[in-house]
C-alpha positions, 0 to 999 in steps of 0.5 A: 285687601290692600296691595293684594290685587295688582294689575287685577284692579283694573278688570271691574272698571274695564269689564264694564267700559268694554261692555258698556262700548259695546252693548250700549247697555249701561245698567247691564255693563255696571252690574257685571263689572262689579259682579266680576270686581267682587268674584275677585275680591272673595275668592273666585267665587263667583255664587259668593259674589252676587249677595256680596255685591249687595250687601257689602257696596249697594248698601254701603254706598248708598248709606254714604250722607254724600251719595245720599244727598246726590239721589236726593237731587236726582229725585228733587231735579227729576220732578223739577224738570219735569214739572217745569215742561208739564206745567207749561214753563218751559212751553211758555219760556219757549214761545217768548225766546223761539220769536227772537232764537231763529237758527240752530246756532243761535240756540245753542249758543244761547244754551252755552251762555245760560250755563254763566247764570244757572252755574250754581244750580247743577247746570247740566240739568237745569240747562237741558230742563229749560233749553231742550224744548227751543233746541228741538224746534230747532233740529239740534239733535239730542247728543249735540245739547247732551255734549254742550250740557256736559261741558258747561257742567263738570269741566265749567263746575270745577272752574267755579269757586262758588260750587259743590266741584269747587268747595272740595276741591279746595278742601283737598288743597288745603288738606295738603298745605298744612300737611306741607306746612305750606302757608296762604289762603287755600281758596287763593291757591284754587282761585289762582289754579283755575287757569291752569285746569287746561282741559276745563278752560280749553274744552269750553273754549273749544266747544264755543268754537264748535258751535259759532263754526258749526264744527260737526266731525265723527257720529256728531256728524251724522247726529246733526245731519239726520237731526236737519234733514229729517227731523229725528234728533235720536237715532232709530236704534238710541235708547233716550235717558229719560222716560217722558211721554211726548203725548203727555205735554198734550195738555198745553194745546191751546192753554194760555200761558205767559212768561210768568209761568217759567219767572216764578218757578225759576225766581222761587228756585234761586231764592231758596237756593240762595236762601239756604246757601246764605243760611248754612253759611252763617251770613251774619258771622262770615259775610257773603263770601265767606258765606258762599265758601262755607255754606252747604250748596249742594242742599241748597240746589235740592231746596231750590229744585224743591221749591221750584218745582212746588211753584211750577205747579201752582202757576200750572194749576193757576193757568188751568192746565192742570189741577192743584190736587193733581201737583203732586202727582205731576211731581212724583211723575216726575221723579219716576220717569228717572229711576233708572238714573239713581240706579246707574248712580249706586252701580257707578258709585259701586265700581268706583268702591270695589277698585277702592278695596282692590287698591287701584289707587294703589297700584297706580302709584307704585307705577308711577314711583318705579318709573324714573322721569324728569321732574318736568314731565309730572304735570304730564304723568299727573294729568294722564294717570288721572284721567285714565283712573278717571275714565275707569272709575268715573268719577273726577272726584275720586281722582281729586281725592287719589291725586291731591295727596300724591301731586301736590307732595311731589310739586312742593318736593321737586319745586313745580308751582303748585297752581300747575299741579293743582291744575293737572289734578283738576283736569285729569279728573275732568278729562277721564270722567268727560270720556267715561260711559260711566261718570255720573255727570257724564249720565246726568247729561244725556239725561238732560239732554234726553239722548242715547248715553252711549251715543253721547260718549260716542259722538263727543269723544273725539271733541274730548279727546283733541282738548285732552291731547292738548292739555297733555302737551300744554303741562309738558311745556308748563312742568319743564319752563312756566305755567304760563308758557304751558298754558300758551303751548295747549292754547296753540296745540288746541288751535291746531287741534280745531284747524284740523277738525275744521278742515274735516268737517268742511270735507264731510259737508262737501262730500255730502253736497255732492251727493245730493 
């Protein structure tokens, strides 16, 4: 099927983006992506296509060891989450820290400072599991939690070295040094990179500018407006990414609980956690580092949900809320309320499979070939080229897998530092999975968050979208002079950036003060 399909490769990614914009039906707006991917692929035929379409992505994709550890976490988080907020944990989380968090800005810098302790956890859901009952006593709406969880998620993941994010993207560097016959410490090239992923650095930067200046610009705006003056944190016609029942927490009135109920289960999750990543990492022969570079972290994570969420419900039936009988179906309740997430993970992971065998990739890089530039302009074009196919795809990962390999060849040919271009790599993929309605992580944030998913990319983009822009000017100064001159130049574009949005925002404030 390769070099077969052409500029065709792009119908399936931008069918569903379109219909996802417009429809703000996700599941729906996936399914025809890949409906119309696969007619293409056998023939037309659009009959054809839709037992095709099962049989030869849902069931491969899903067969996949990584996929299927990635469903495994969804089902363990789910009934985590929501053993954590049914057994009174977060409740009881929430009394302690809501005495002492007494603004909305307080609680959402303190939702933006425990993504540094939760990094290892998958911290786009641990941080909407524990700080979404405090963000909404406090009217801080859902897509403003939904956008604070996102960036200290993907873009904060893939600036770790300790993560799942991190361990592969050093993978694919070192893939490509020896294939270059490059010497050194791969994990020493990815550690001396991760000033140079612009867009990860700058866009938690930004976001904690936005929060300290309460910088509300665009649907953001609006969001946060209704959240303060009338108490609704989703807007009337949103459809929020998660099946919980208010009504259902009802069992917490007038129940006892201490701070114990949230410290147990939290302590039991890193344990296990730490436990396991320790354990697969073989401590005893590699040490703690090495142990922490080699072991498998992301089991770890699913153990810890596991085991996390198994003592939130001892210490819930301990304190009477519910019974010990009754734990396990508070947990399997738990990972039912989210099945519609595993779903738009298989569509998602289906899409990126059918540009795959259309040779997206493919036909990418021959645009990139015929086009004649100056070496100093291919951080740029990396970083463009992979947050387009990131945005088309939804997935940071895939554009890692395509750019590496084209990238780095290309810097070590034309002299660019290799840290820049890893760079370019890691924040393309970041930008274009942080924009796209059909990124998983960008999903697994509006359903931490509880909020609209299309609302969630409505109201961040413009965030995004101005750290992008200067990310994009920042490699441009770093291919043609230093990397260091790059990272000053985007550090300076995005100032400018937030100057422009704070003189907009303070507009929107005016206008509205005058209207009352």
């Amino acid at each position: 099927m390769e070099n077969s399909f052409g500029a065709l490769a792009l119908i399936p990614p931008i069918v569903a983006i379109t219909m996802a914009l417009i429809t703000k039906q996700t599941i729906l707006s996936l399914l025809a992506g890949i409906w119309v991917g696969t007619t293409i692929i056998y023939g037309w035929n659009p009959f054809v296509a839709i037992p095709m379409m099962i049989s030869d992505y849902f069931f491969s994709v899903i067969g996949n060891s990584w996929n299927a550890s990635m469903i495994t976490l969804i089902i363990a988080c789910g009934g985590f989450v929501y053993m954590i907020r049914v057994s009174g944990a977060s409740k009881a989380f929430g009394d302690v820290v809501v005495n002492k968090i007494k603004t909305r800005k307080t609680a959402q810098l303190v939702a933006y400072f425990s993504a540094f302790a939760f990094i290892y956890t998958e911290p786009t859901l641990t941080l909407g599991a524990i700080m979404r009952p405090i963000t909404e006593k406090l009217k801080v709406s859902r897509v403003k939690l939904a956008y604070i969880c996102d960036v200290m998620g993907c873009p904060f993941a893939a600036m770790s070295p300790i993560t799942s994010y991190g361990v592969y993207a050093t993978g694919l560097v070192a893939t490509q040094m020896i294939d270059l016959g490059i010497e050194g410490n791969p994990w020493n090239v990815f550690v001396r990179s991760i000033p140079m992923n612009f867009y990860a650095l700058f866009g938690m930067l930004a976001l904690l500018y936005v929060i300290v200046r309460s910088i509300d610009i665009g649907p953001m705006y609006e969001a946060e407006k209704r959240a303060v003056e009338t108490g609704l944190l989703i807007g009337e016609n949103d459809k929020p990414m998660t099946g919980d029942d208010e009504s259902e927490f009802d069992i917490l009135d007038g129940k006892h609980l201490s701070i114990s109920n949230f410290l147990v289960p939290i302590g039991g999750l890193f344990t296990a956690l730490f436990g396991v990543i320790l354990w697969t990492g073989e401590v005893a022969v590699n040490g703690v580092g090495g142990a922490f570079m080699s072991g498998n972290i992301t089991l770890g994570i699913i153990t810890g949900f596991f085991v996390g969420g198994a003592l939130a419900g001892v210490m819930g039936a301990r304190s009477n809320v519910f019974s010990y009988k009754e734990i396990m179906d508070k947990f399997v309740r738990g990972v039912a309320l989210n099945t519609q997430i595993p779903i738009i993970l298989v569509l998602a992971w289906s899409i990126g499979s059918i540009t795959s065998d259309m040779n997206l990739r493919g036909y990418l890089i021959t645009i990139v070939e015929n086009t004649s530039i100056a070496p100093g302009f291919i951080p740029a074009l990396i970083f463009v080229v992979g947050a387009f196919v990131g945005f088309s795809t939804g997935s940071s990962w895939g554009v890692w897998a395509i750019m590496m390999p084209i990238g780095l060849p290309m810097a070590h040919a034309f002299g660019i530092p290799l840290t820049l271009m890893i760079g370019a790599v890691l924040s393309g993929g970041v930008f274009g999975d942080h924009c796209s309605p059909i990124s998983d992580t960008t999903i697994l944030a509006s359903t931490a968050a509880g909020a609209d998913h299309i609302e969630h990319v409505r109201t961040q983009l413009p965030y995004a979208l101005t750290v992008g822009l200067s990310s994009a000017i920042g490699f441009i100064a770093g291919g043609f002079i230093s990397p260091l001159f790059g990272m000053i130049v985007a550090a300076a574009s995005i100032v400018i950036g937030l100057a422009i949005m704070t003189h907009r925002s303070n507009e929107l404030k005016q206008i509205h003060a005058a209207n009352k």
